[in-house]
N, C-alpha and C positions, 0 to 999 in steps of 0.2 A: 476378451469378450467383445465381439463387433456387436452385439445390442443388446438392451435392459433387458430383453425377454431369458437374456442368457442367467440373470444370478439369479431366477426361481422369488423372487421378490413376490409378500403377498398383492391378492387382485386389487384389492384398493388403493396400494398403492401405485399398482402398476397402469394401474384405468388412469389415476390425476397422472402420472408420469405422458399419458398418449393425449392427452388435453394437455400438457403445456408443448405438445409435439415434441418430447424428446425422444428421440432412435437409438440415437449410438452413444454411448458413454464416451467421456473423454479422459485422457492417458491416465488422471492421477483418478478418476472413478472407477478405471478397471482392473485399476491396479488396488485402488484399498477396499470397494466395496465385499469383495469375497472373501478380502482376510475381518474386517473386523463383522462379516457375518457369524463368524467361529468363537467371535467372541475377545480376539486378541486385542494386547494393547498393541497401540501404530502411534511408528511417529512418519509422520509426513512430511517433506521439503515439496513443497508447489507455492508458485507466486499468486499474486490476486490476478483475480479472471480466467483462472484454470478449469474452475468447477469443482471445488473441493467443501463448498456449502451442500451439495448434493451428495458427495462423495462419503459425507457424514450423515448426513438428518437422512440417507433412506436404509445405510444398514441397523440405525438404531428406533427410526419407525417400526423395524420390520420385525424386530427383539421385544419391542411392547406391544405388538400384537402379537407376538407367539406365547407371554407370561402379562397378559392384561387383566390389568389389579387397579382400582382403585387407590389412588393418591393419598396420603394420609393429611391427616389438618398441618399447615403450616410449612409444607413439605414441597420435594420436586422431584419425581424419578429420574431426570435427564437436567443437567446442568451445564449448559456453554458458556463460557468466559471468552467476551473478545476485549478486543482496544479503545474500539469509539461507541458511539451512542448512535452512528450512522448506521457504523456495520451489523450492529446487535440486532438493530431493528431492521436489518437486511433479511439477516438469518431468522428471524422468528417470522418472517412472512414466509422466506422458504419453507421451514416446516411448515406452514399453515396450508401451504398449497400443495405440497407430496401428501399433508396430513387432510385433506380437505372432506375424505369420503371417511374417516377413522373418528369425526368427532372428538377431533384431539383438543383438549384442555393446555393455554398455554398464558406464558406471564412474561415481562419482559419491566428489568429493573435498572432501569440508567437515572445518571444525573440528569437536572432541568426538568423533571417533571416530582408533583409531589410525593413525596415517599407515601403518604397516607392512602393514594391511592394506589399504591403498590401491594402497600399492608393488605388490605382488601382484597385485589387479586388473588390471593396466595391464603387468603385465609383460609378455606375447602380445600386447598390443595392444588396442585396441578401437574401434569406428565412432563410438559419442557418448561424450563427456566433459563433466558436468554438474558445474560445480566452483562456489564462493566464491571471489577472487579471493585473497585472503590463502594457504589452501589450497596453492589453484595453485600457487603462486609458492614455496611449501616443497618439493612435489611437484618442482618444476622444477629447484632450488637444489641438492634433494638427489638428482640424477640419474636420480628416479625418474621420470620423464617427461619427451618430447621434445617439442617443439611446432614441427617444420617440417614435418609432411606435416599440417597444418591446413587443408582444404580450407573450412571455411564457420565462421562466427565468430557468434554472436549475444549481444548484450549485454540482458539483458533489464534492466527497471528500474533504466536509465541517473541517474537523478534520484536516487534514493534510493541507489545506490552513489555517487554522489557525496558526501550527507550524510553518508554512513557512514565518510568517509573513505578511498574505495579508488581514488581518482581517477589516486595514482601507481601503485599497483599495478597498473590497467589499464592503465596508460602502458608499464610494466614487459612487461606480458604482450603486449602488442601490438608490441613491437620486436622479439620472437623470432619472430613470425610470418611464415610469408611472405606476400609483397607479392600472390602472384594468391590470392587467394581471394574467396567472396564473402562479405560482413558484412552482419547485418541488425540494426538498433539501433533498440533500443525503449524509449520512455520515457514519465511522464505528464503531465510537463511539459518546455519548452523553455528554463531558463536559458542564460544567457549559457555557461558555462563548457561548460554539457552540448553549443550548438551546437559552441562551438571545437574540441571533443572530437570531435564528429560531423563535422567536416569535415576533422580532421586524417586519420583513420581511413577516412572513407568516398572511394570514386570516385563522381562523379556519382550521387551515387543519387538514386533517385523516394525521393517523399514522401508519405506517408499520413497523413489525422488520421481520429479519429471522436470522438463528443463525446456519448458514454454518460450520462456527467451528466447533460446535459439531460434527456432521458428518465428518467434514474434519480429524479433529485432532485426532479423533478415528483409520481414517488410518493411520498418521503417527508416525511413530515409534521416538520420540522424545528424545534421550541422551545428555549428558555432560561431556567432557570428561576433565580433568585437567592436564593440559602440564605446562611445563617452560615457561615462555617469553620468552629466547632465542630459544629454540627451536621449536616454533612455528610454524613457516614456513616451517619447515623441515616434522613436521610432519604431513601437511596439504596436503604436495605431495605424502606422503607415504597411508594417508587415501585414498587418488581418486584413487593409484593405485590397494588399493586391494577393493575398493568398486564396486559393480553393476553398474558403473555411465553411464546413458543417455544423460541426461543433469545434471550440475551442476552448483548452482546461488552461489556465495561466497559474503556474507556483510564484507563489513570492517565497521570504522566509519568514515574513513577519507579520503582523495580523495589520500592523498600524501599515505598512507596507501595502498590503492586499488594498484598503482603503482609499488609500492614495493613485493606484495604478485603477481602479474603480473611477476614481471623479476626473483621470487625466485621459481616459478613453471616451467617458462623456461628452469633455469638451472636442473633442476630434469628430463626435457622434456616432459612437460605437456602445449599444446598450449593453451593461455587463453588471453585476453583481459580484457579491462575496461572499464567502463563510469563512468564518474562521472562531476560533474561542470567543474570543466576543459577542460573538452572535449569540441570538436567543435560539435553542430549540426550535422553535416554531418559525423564524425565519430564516432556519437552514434547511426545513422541510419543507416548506416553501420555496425557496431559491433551486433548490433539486429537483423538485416537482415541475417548476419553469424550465429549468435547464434540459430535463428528458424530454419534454413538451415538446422543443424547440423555440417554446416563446423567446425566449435569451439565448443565442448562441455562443456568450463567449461568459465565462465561469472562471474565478480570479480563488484561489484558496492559497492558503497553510496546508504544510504537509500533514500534519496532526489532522484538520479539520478535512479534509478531501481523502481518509486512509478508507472511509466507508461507501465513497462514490463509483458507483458501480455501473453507470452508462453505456452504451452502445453506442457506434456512431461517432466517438469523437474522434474527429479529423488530425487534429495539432493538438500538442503538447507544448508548451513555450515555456522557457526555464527564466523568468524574467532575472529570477536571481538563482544562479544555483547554489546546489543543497552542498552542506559542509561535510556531511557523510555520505561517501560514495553508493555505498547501498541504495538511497534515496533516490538517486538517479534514476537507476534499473527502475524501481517502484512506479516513479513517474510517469517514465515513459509508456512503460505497459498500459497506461490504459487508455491508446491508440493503439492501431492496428491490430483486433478483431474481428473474429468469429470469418478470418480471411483475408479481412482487405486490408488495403493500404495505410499508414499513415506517416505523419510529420511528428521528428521532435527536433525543436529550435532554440538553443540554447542561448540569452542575450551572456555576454563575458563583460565586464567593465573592470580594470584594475587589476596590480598583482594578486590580491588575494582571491577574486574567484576565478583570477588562473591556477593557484596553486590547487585551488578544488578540483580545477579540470583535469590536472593533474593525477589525482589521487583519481579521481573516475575512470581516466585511460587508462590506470594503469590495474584498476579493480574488473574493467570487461574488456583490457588485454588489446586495446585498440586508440588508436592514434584518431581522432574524428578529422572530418573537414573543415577547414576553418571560411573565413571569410574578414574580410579587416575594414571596416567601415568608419573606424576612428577618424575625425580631424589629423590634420599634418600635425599641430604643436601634440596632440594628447599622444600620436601615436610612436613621435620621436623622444617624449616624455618616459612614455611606460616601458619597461622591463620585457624584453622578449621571452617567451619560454625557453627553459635548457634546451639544449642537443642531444646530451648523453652520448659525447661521439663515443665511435668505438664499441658502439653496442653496450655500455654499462646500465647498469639499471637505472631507473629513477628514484629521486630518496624515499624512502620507507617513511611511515606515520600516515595516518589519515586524522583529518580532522577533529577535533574534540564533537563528541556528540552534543546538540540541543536538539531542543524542541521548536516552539513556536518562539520566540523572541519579540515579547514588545519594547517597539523602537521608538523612541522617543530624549525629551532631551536627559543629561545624564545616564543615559542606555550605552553601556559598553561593548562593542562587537570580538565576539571570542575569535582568535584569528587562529589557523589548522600550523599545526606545527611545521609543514616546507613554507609559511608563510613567513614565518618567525626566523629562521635562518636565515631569508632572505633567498632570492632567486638571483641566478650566476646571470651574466652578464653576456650579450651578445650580439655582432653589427648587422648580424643577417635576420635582417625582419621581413613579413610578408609585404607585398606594394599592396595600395588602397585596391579590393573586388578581386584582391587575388586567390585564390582556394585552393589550402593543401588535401588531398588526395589520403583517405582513409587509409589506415596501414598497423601493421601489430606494432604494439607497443614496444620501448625500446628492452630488452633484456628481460623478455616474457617470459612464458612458459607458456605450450599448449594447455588446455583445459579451460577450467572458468572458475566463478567463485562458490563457496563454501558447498562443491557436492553438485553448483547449479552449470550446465554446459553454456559456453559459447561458439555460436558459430563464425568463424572466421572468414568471412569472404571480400571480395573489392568491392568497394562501394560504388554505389551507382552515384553516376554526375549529380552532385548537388542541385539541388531544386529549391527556385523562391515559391514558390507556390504561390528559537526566537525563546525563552525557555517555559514553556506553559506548563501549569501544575497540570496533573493529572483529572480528566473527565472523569467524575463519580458518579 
């Protein structure tokens, strides 16, 4: 399909569709919009920023306007379960705006706001119902909500509600259902548990992937650059200053973390904020609002908390601490180099253990990154060089124990990834200080990429300077 006028979609929705100027669909919209026109279940593998909030809210707009019924008391004919309270409230503006000329009735049930006025939302009824799974399941508990005139179910970011621990919750929410509707499940990866999941749930569905990565990560120019631990922060202020920066997203792992790298940019004078679990609702909605703005160009989160930011524009990606799950990575990054252009991801490395993360990452997107070694003499004659794997062997298997957001503080124990635990072999051949290895496939690869999603494999262009939180209810 090269444009919306192609799926026959109704005028209403298709007039808001030419008022947010959209033309041409993108891979994973032309691929699921026609199948779950028919009604089928779909599962779908697309990362974030593909466009698969469209790819859903218009084949199911276009189903309540073909059998347009009045909502019963307490009820929701369309029911989306995501991961965060960001992303929910993403999606329910999306429907709002496809749904803008339909007079669509809609509700939206996340944690940090009061349930009571939930209850109220929902009491007449409504067409979409955009919850958090935790949420839901209180909504439900406490009779404020029905869930048997469910006509369409979508799961969005299957994988990451998993991590997040809401695996029984969906399981939960899924038994009140009834059995005829249609489900469309979406995720950006394919483990084991998310198929079993997917198969328990779905009827025969068709199958979609697209593999944005490829494309995407081809524009970004991806390094690693090796500091001290002490000097970490320090050098995080001096990168942004001489970098291109437009926007810049900084990960930490940890909420108490994100805080810290907040008040050590300040004193450098680099205005930045945070979000993370700790935060109030209201000042993460705030803090996003500034960050799209441009009033704040530089934005410090948790993975947890930044899974619903959904920005244009941003330049770099800075991994101030990388992630313990390879996955995370990929995640990351993606959300630079958009809608065509260029971006940075900079990864800071301090120590054996988020070398062994790096590790598990090369060897999850099959490529050896660039480094750069900016270590002190004593820290960098100190630290552990990465393996070799002469010989072409592989590198060792395990990836990291999964967490979440981890608050760090005193008595806080850090889970270390299982090549950490082993210990990492030993070797005299180190990089010299400003020297950078040269992108390259991983040792004892295999062509492809991970779970379904492609990589593309190419030489890297020359390097350029330019925790475990409970679940959001």
């Amino acid at each position: 399909m090269s444009s919306f006028q192609d799926f026959g979609l109704a005028d209403p929705i298709s007039r808001a569709l030419a008022e947010e100027n959209y033309l041409t669909p993108t891979p994973i919209q032309a691929q699921t919009i026609p199948i779950a026109l028919t009604g089928r279940d779909l599962v779908g593998i697309a990362q974030t920023g593909t466009g698969k909030t469209a790819a859903f809210a218009l084949p199911i707009l276009h189903r309540l306007l073909q059998n347009r019924i009045k909502p019963q008391p307490k009820s929701c004919r369309v029911l989306v379960l995501s991961p965060t309270r960001e992303l929910s409230g993403q999606i329910l503006e999306n429907f709002n705006a496809y749904g803008r000329h339909l007079r669509l009735s809609s509700a939206l049930a996340i944690g940090g706001v009061p349930m009571g006025r939930q209850v109220r939302a929902v009491m007449h009824g409504v067409e979409v119902m955009v919850a958090t799974p935790g949420r839901l399941l209180d909504l439900v508990q406490s009779n404020g909500l029905k869930l048997g005139q469910v006509e369409f179910l979508v799961l969005d970011e299957a994988d990451r509600m998993l991590d997040m621990g809401f695996i029984h919750d969906i399981r939960k929410v899924v038994a009140k259902l009834p059995v005829k509707r249609q489900t469309l499940f979406f995720s950006a990866t394919m483990p084991k548990d998310i198929a079993e999941l997917a198969n328990q749930m779905l009827r025969d569905p068709a199958r979609v992937a697209v593999t944005p990565v490829s494309s995407t990560v081809d524009r970004i120019a991806q390094r690693i650059i090796q500091v001290d631990h002490a000097g970490k922060a320090a050098f995080l202020a001096q990168l942004l200053k001489q970098e291109p920066v437009n926007r810049a997203l900084i990960f930490t792992r940890t909420k108490h973390g994100a805080d810290k790298v907040v008040k050590s940019l300040a004193k450098s004078g680099i205005k930045s904020n945070a979000i993370h679990g700790n935060k109030s609702q209201n000042h993460r909605e705030r803090v996003l609002a500034e960050f799209r703005a441009g009033e704040i160009r530089t934005l410090v989160a948790t993975d947890i908390a930044a899974r619903g930011i959904d920005v244009d524009g941003i330049s770099h990606v800075v991994n101030f601490d990388l992630p313990n799950v390879p996955e995370t990575y990929v995640h990351r990054i993606g959300r630079t180099a958009r809608a065509g252009t260029d971006g940075a991801a900079i990864s800071l490395v301090a120590g054996a253990e988020e070398m062994a993360y790096l590790r598990d990452i090369e060897k999850l997107i099959r490529v050896v990154l660039p480094r750069e070694d900016r270590r002190t003499s004593g820290q960098r004659e100190a630290a552990p060089a990465p393996p070799q794997n002469r010989g072409g062997s592989p590198a060792p298997h395990g990836h990291a124990a999964r967490t979440g957001e981890v608050s760090s503080g005193k008595g806080s124990r850090r889970r270390r990834s299982k090549s950490s635990k082993k210990g990492t072999p030993q070797t005299s051949r180190r990089p010299e200080s400003g020297r950078q290895e040269t992108s390259r496939s991983a040792p004892g690869s295999k062509p492809g990429g991970m779970q379904g999603v492609a990589f593309l494999h190419r030489k890297s262009r020359p390097a350029r300077l330019k925790s475990s939180q409970p679940p959001q209810r």
